[in-house]
N, C-alpha and C positions, 0 to 999 in steps of 0.2 A: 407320362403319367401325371397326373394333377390331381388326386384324393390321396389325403396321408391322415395317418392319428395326427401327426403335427401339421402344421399348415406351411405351403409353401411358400406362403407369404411372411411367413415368422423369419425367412433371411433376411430380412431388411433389416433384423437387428444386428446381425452382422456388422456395419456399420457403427452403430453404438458400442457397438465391442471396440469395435476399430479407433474409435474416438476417445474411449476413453483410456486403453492403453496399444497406443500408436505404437510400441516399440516390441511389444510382446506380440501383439497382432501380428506384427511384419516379420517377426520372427519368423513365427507358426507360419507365415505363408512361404518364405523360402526355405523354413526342413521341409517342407510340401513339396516344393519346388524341388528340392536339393534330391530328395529320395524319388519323384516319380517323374522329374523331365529328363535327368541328366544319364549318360552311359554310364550302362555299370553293366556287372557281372549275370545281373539279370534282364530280358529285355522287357521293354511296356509292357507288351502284352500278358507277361509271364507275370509280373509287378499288379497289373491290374484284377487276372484271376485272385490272384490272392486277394487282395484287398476285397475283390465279391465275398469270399468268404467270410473274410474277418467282419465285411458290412452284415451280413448275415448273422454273424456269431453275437453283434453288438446291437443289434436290431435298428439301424441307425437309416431311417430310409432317406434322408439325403446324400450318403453315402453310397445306397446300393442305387439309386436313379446314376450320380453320376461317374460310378464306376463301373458301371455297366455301358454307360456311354464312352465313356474312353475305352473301354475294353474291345467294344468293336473297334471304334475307329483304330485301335491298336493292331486290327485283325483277328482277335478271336471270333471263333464260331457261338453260335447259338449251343450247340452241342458243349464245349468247353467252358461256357457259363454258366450252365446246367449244372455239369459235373463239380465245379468249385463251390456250388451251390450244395450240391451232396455232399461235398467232403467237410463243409461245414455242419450239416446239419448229421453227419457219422461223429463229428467231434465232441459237438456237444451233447449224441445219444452216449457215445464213452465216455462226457464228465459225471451224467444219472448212472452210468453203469458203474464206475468205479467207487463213485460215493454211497454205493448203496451197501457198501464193506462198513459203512459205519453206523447204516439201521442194525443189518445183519450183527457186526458185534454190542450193538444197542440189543435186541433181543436174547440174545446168547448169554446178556449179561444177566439179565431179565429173571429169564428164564434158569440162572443158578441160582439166583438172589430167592426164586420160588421153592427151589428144590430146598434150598435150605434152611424154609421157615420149622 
């Protein structure tokens, strides 16, 4: 994929990040390293669907290009990319649905505040 709102030319400044703080940089690149190469309790592949989501939840399209690239190469399907694609986008229909408790007692409050003019 090559058209983003951000450009994918804007990683070069990656770099500049990197130069200007070498130690934090390298930080951030091995808990990267630490959490998505190494054996753990969860495997890539399972590691990776998540993160489609979360890229999705974040709206972060460098993230969702290349976590969706490792997600195959980790062995997921098309179908199982999809779906973590829905379950992101069912989570954040649940954060409108739940916050909408505080229009609802936004009005409710409203609407005594009327009754008892």
């Amino acid at each position: 994929m090559s058209e983003y709102f951000y450009s994918l030319d804007a990683r070069k400044h990656y770099k500049d990040l990197e130069e200007t703080q070498k130690n934090m940089f390298q930080a951030f690149r091995n808990f990267n390293s630490e959490i998505f190469e190494k054996e753990s309790a969860l495997s890539r592949k399972v590691k990776e669907l998540i993160a489609i989501g979360v890229a999705h939840t974040t709206q972060c399209p460098y993230c969702i290009e290349s976590h969706v690239r490792a997600a195959k190469k980790a062995g997921a399907t098309d179908q199982e990319i999809a779906e973590a694609i829905f379950v992101a986008a069912a989570l954040r229909a649940g954060g409108a649905f739940a916050h909408s408790t505080i229009a609802m007692g936004v009005l409710e409050e409203m609407d005594g505040l009327e009754k008892g003019k």
